[in-house]
BALOBA-1460 file (C-alpha; in Angstrom, 3 decimals):
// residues 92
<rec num="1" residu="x" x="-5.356" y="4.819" z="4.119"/>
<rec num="2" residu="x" x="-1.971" y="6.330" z="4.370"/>
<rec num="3" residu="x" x="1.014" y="7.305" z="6.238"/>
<rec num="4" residu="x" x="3.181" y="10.202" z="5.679"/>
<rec num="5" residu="x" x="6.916" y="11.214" z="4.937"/>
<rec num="6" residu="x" x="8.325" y="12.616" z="7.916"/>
<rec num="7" residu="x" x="8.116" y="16.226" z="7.394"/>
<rec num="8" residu="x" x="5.726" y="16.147" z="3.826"/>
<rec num="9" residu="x" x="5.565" y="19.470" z="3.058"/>
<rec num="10" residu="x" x="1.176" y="20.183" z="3.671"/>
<rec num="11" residu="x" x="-1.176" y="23.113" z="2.271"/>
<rec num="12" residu="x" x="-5.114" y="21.911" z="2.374"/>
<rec num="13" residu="x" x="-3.756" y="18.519" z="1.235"/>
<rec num="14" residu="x" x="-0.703" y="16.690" z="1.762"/>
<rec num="15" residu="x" x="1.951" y="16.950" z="-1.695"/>
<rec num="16" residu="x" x="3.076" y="13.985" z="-3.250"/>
<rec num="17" residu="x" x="2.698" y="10.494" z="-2.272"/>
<rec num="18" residu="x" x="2.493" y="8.995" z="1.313"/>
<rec num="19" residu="x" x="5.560" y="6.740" z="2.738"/>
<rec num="20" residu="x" x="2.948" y="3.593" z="2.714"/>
<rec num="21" residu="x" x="-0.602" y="4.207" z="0.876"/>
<rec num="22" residu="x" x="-3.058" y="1.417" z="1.208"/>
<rec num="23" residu="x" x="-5.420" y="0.509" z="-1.574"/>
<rec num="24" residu="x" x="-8.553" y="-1.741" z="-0.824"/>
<rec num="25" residu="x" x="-9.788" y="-3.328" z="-3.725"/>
<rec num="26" residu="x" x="-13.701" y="-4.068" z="-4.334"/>
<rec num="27" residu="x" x="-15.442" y="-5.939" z="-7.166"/>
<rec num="28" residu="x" x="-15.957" y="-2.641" z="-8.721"/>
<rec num="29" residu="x" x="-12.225" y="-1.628" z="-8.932"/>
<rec num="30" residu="x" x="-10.893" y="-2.859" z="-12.456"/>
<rec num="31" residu="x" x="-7.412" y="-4.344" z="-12.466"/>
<rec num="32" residu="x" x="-6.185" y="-1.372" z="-15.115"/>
<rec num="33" residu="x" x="-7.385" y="1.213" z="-12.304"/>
<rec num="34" residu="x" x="-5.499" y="-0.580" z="-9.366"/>
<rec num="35" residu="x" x="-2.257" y="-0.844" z="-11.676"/>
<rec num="36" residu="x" x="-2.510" y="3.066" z="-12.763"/>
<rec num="37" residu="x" x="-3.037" y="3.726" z="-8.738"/>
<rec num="38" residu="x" x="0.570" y="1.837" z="-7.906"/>
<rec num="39" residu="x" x="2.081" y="3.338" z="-10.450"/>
<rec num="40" residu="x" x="0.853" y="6.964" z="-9.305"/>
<rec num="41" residu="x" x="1.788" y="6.233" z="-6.102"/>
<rec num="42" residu="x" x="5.215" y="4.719" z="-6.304"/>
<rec num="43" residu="x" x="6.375" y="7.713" z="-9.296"/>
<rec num="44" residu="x" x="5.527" y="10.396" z="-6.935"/>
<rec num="45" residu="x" x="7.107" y="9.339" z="-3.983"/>
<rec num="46" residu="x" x="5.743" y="6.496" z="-2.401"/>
<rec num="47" residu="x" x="8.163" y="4.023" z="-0.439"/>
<rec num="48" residu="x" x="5.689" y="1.101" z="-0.721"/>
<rec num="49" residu="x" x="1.868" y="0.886" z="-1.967"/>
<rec num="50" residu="x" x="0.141" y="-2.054" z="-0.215"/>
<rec num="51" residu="x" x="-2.920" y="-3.751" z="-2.349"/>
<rec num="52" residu="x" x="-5.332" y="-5.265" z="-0.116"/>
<rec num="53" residu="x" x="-7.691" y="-8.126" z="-1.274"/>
<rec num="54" residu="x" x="-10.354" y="-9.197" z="0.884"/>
<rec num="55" residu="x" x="-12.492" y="-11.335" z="-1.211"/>
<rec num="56" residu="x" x="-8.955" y="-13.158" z="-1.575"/>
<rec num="57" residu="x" x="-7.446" y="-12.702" z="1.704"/>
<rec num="58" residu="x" x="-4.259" y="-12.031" z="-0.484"/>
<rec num="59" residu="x" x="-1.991" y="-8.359" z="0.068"/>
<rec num="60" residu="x" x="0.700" y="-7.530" z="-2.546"/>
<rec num="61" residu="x" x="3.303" y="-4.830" z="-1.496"/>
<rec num="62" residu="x" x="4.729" y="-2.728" z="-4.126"/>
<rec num="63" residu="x" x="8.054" y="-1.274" z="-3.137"/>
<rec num="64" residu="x" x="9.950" y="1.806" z="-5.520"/>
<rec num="65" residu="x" x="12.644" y="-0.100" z="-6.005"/>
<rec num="66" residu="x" x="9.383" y="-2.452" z="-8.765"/>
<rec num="67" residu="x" x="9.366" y="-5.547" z="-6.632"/>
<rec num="68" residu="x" x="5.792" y="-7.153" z="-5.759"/>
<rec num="69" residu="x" x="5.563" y="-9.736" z="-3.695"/>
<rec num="70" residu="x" x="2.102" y="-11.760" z="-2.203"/>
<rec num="71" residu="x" x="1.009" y="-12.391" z="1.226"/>
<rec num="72" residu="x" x="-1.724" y="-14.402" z="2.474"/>
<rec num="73" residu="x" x="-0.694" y="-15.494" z="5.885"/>
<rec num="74" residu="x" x="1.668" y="-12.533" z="7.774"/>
<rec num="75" residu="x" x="3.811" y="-10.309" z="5.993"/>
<rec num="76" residu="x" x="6.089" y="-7.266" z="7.137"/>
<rec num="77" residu="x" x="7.084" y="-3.835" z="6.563"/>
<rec num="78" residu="x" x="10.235" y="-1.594" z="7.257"/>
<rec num="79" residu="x" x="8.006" y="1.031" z="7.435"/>
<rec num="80" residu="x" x="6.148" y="-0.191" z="10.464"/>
<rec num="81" residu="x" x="9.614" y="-0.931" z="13.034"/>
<rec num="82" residu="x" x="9.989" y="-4.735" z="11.876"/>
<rec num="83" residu="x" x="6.209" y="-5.300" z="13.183"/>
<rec num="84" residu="x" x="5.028" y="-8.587" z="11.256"/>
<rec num="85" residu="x" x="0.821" y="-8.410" z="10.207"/>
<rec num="86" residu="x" x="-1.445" y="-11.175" z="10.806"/>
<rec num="87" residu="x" x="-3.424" y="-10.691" z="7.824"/>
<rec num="88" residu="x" x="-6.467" y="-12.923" z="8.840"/>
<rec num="89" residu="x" x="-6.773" y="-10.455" z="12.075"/>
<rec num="90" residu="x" x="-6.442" y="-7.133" z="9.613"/>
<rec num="91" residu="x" x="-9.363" y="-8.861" z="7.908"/>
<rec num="92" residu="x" x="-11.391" y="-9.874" z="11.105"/>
């Protein structure tokens, strides 16, 4: 899951990396893939990369700027207008 940069220049696929790319993580993800993923992610572009645990009920959010931080109640985005997630109703 992803959202764009206003105006990402498009030919069959979008270039670069999204504004916000979502990455859901299953037992059959290693933790060296989900690192190399951020890292893609957040060097081409990417304004935040959100890791999604289910198992865990846990969500880190990468930002460019190399700050993680965990969430496991609500957490927030300035990419989404100040809106504040419930993360036990994302994983409903």
């Amino acid at each position: 899951m992803s959202i764009t940069h206003a105006g990402q220049a498009v030919e069959d696929y979008y270039l670069g990396s999204p504004a916000l790319a979502v990455e859901i993580v299953s037992e059959n993800n290693t933790a060296d893939e989900i690192a190399g993923k951020v890292e893609m992610y957040l060097t081409n572009g990417a304004s935040e990369v959100w890791v999604l645990y289910p198992n865990r009920a846990q969500l880190w959010l990468h930002t460019h700027d190399g700050h993680a931080d965990k969430h496991s109640v609500r957490m927030g985005s300035s990419l989404l207008g100040g809106a504040v997630l419930d993360l036990a109703q994302l994983l409903a």
